[in-house]
N, C-alpha and C positions, 0 to 999 in steps of 0.2 A: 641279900642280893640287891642291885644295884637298881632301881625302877627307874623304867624308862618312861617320858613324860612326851609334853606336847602340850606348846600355849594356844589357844584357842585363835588367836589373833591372824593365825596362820590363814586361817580359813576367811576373817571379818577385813571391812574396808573402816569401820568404827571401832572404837572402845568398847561401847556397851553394845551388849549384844543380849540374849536369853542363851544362859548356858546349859541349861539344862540338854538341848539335842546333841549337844558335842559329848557328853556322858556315852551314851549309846554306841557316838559314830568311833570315838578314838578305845572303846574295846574292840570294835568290831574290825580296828583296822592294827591292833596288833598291841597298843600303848598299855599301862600300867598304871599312868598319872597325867590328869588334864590339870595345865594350872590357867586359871581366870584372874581376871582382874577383880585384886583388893577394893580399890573404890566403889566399884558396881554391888561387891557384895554389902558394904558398909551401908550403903543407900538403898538396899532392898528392902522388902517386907519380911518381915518374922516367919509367915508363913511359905515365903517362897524360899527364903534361905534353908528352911525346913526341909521342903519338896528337892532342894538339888543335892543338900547333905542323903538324904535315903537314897535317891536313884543312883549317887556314886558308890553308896555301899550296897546295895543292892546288884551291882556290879563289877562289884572291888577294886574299885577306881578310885586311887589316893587324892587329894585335891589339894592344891597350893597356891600361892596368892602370889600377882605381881604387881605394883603399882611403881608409875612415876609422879612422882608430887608435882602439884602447879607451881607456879611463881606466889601465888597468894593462899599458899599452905607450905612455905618453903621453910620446914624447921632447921635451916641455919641461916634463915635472914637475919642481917643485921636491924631491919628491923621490927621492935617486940610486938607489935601488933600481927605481923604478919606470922612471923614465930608461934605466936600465940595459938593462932589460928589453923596453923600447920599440927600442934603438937592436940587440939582437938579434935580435930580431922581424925589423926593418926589412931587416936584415942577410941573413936567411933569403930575404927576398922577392926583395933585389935577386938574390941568386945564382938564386933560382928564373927569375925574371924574362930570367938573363945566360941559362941554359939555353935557355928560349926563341927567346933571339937577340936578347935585349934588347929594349928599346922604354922607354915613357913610363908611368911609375908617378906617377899623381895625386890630388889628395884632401888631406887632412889629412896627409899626410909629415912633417907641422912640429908637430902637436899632437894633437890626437884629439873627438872626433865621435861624436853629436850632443854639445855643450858649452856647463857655463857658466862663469863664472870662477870659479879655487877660492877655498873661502870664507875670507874676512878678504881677499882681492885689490882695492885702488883702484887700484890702476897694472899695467902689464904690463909693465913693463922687465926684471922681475928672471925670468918665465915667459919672455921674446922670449929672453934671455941663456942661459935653459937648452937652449931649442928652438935656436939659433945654433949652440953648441956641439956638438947633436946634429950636424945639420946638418954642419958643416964635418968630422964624423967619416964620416958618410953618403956625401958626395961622393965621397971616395975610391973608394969601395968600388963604389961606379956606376959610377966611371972605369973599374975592372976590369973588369966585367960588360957591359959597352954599355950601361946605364940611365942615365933624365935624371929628374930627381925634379922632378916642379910642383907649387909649391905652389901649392892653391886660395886665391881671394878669396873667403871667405864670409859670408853676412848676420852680423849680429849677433845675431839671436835662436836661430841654430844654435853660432856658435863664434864668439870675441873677440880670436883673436891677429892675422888679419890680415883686416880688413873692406872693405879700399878698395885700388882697384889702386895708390895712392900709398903706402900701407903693403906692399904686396908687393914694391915696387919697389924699395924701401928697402931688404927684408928679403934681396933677391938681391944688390944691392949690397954687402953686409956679408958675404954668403957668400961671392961671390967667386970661382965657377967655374962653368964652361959646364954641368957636371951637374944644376945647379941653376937653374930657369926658372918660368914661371909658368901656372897654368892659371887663368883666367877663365871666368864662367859667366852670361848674362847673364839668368837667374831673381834671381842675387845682385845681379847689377851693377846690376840697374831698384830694386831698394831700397835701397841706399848710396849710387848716385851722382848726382850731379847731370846728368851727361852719359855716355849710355855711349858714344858714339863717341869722344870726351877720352878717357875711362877707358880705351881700348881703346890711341889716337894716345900716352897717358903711358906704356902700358907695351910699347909699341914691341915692337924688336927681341926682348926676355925674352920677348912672348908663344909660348909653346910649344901649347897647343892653348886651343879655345874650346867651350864646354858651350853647347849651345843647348836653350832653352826659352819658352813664354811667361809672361808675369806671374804664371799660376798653376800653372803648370809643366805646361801641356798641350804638345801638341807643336806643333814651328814651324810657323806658317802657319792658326792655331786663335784668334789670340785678337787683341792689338792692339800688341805688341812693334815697338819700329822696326826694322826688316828694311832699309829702305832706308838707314839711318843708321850701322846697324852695316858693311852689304856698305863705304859707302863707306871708313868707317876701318879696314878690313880689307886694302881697297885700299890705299891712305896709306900703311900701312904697309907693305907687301909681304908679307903676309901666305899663308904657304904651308901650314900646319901643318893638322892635320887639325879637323873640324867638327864635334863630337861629337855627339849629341841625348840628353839627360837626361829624360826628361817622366817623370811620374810621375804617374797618375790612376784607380787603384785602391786601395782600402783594404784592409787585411789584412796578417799578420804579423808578423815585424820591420820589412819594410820600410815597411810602413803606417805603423810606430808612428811607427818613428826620423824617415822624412819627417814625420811630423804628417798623414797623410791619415784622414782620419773620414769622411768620404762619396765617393763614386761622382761623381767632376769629372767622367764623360763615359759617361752609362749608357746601355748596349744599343751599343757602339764593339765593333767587331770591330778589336782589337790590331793584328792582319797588315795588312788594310786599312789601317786609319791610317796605321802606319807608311810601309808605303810611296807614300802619298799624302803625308806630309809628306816625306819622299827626294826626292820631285820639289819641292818648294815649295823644297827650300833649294838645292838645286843649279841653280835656274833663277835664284833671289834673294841668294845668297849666294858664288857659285863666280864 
């Protein structure tokens, strides 16, 4: 069955947060799976990554990772110092990640976020070739750990290495190992593609998990999103992997920035409420 999730960020105006209370609050309000930010866990204490690994299974609360890479961990800069230092970075999370007990590290893995192309860039062959390289060093290191690195499809006005599921599919193709899969988000996919049920049926088997939101990133079941188009090439494909919900409709801090939010998309919304009024909308239309 199809677990439905919930990024913590929902709820935060920052990145880093103490994730441990979201454990408690996203069973209590219907969820299946909280996923947290990768960096946060890569930079904790042994003992504290400890403490939030029990209290999710103490809970049976699946846990998954997201990160956007910086510009100065961007493993497809061109250049190798910076590369360098991205595919370190990366390194650190997966082992944090494998302590866990592994799971699903998704997001920019392949470049970094929020992004434009660097300057004098027309083409992306020569950034795809550095980001590949990373990559094929990556995998390894996931194989040890038990992690699966997905890389997201994202718009083009946030990042430009890979914007369309045919570009992802390409890009797992060339990697070359099961560590390596794809994560879909369908806030991205209603603005690049033509079809998001296609987009979803082309990247097949690679799809490893799916980011749910509406056109404006309210949460599912809020706005005018095909729900019945997506369940069915969800089906199609045999789709088991988990169902994440991204929304995002508060302004303030970093994450206000970096999302682009400047107004209040849903004022006087009680978070909890929502939430789990959208948990039933997608497990009734989506599972």
């Amino acid at each position: 069955m199809r677990n439905v999730g919930i990024y913590y960020a929902y709820w935060t105006s920052e990145w880093k947060a103490d994730f441990l209370p979201f454990v408690q609050k996203v069973k209590r309000l219907g969820f299946e799976q909280l996923e947290v930010h990768g960096g946060a866990i890569a930079e904790m204490a042994a003992d504290d990554r400890r403490r939030l690994r029990i209290e999710a299974e103490e809970h049976q609360i699946a846990l998954s990772y997201g990160i956007g890479l910086t510009p100065d961990r961007d493993v497809s800069s061109r250049d190798e110092t910076v590369r360098r230092n991205g595919i370190a970075f990366m390194t650190r999370m997966i082992q944090a990640v494998g302590d866990m007990g592994g799971g699903m590290i998704g997001g920019t893995v392949h470049s970094y976020w929020p992004a434009t192309p660097p300057s004098g860039l027309d083409e992306k062959a020569r950034v795809r070739d550095q980001s590949l390289k990373s990559m094929r060093e990556l995998v390894g290191i996931a194989a040890d750990h038990n992690v699966v690195l997905n890389v997201e499809v994202i718009n083009r006005f946030e990042q430009f290495l890979l914007n369309t599921a045919e570009e992802a599919v390409a890009y797992v193709r060339d990697v070359d190992s099961p560590q390596c899969r794809i994560l879909l988000d369908t806030f991205h996919l209603n603005i690049e593609e033509d079809s998001i049920g296609d987009a979803i049926r082309r990247v097949g088997d690679d799809l490893s998990e799916l980011h749910l939101g509406e056109t404006n990133r309210k949460p599912p079941g809020t706005g005018r999103m095909p729900w019945n188009e997506i369940k069915a090439a969800l089906d199609d494909i045999g789709f088991e992997g988990p169902l994440v919900m991204e929304p995002f409709i508060r302004p303030g801090g970093q994450v206000g920035r970096d999302i682009g939010l400047w107004r209040d998309i849903m004022p006087n919304t009680d978070l909890d409420e929502e939430a789990a009024r959208s948990a039933k909308f997608v497990k009734k239309n989506l599972r």
